[in-house]
N, C-alpha and C positions, 0 to 999 in steps of 0.2 A: 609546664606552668602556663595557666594565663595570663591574659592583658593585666586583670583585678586583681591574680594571686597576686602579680609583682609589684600590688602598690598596696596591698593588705596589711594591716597592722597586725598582731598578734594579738591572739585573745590579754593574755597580762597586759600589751601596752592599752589597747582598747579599755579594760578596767580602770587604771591610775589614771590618777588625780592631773588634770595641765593645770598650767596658766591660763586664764579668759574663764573659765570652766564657769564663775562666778556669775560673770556678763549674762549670761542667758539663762535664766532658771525661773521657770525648769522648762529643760528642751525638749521637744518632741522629735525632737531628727537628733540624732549624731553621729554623723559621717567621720571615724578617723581612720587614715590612710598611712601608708611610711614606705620609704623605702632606703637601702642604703649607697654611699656612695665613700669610694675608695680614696678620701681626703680628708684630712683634720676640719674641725667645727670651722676655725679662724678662715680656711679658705673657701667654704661654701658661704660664709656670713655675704660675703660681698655682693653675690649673687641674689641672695633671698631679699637682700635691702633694696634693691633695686626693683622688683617687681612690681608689674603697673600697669596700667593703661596711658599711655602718654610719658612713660617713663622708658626702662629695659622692656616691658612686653611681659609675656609668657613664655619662655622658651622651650620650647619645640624641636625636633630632630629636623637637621638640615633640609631630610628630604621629606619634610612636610610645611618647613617653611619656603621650601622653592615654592607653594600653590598657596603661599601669602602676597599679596602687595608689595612692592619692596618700600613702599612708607609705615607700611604696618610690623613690618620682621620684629621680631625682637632682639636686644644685642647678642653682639658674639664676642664682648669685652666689659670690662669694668669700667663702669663710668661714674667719674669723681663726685660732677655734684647730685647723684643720686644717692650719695652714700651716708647722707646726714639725716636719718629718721627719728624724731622725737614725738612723745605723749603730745596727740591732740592734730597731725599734720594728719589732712586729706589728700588718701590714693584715688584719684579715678581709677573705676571698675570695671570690667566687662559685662556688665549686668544689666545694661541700661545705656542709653546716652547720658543722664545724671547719676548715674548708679557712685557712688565713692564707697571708700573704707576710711575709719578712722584710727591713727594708731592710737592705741590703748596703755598698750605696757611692750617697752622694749630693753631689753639687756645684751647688748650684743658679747660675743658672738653666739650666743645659746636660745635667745627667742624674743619673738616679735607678735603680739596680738592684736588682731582688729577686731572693729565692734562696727556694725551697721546696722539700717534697720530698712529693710524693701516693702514698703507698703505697712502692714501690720503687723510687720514677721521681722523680731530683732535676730540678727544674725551677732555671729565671734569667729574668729576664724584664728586658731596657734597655731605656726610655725615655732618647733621645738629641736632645736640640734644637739645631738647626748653623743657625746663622744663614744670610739668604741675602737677594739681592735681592731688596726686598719682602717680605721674610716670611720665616717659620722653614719648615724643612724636618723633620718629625719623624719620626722613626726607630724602629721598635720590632722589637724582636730576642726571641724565645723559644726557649730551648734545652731540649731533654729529652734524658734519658738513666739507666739502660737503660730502653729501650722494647722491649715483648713483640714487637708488632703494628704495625712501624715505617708500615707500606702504609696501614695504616688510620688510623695518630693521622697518615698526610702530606695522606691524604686528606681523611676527614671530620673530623678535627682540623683540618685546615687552613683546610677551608671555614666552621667555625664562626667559629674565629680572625680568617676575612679578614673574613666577615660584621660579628664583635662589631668590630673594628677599622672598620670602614666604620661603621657605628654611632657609634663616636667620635668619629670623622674631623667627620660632620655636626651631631652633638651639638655639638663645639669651632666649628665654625664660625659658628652659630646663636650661641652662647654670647659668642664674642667678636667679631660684629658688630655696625657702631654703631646704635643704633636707628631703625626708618624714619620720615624724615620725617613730622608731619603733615598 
């Protein structure tokens, strides 16, 4: 399997309908990604609410954040007052030094949507958590639109996207495994 298999949605999830879906219509990119993780919705929620610039970070496998800054790391714990997200609060982004997200629509523990706009191009971005045997299934949908140079943000937009999401993917797993034995 590769890097992208491992954060690929399924064609069915790819079809159905998210949350945000509404925000950007109609889109000319949509990137959705998934993968899953071996925990109940309730204890991955902590982790996704916290995501940031200036907040948790991005979390990243250990040994990709040893070749961060250590003011940049992301956390490697739940932090309290990160954990209060409501309709209308701005995330700083990585997309920019002014770059943010706005949250949109949140239900915890099952989804969180933002809406932003970079330049001319409204972006949505759902994180969706769908319970499942064993573990949550996490779901993440990006919508852009108008887009100039649709070939290119499906392309190399896409491959960043699938990469930073794979990024995630291992960062959350690391993050919410139980510690190894002595």
């Amino acid at each position: 399997m590769g890097l992208f298999d491992a954060v690929a949605a399924s064609p069915t999830e790819e079809r159905e309908p998210r949350p945000g879906d509404d925000l950007v219509v109609p889109a000319d990119v949509v990137m959705d990604r998934a993968f899953t993780l071996a925990c109940a919705p309730g204890d991955v929620w902590p982790w996704i609410a916290q995501l940031g610039k200036r907040r948790a970070g991005w979390y990243l496998p250990a040994r990709v954040e040893r070749l961060v800054p250590r003011r940049r790391r992301a956390a490697v714990r739940i932090v309290d007052r990160w954990q209060h997200l409501a309709p209308g609060d701005v995330i700083p982004d990585y997309g920019g030094r002014d770059e943010t997200f706005v949250v949109d629509e949140i239900e915890p523990p099952h989804v969180v949507v933002y809406r932003s706009r970079r330049g001319r191009t409204d972006v949505s971005w759902s994180i969706t958590l769908r319970p499942m045997d064993g573990g949550t299934r996490v779901l993440l949908r990006l919508r852009l639109g108008p887009v100039r140079h649709v070939r290119l943000a499906e392309t190399l937009g896409g491959a960043v996207d699938a990469l930073t999401i794979a990024g995630l993917a291992a960062g959350l797993r690391e993050r919410l495994s139980p510690p190894a034995a002595p």
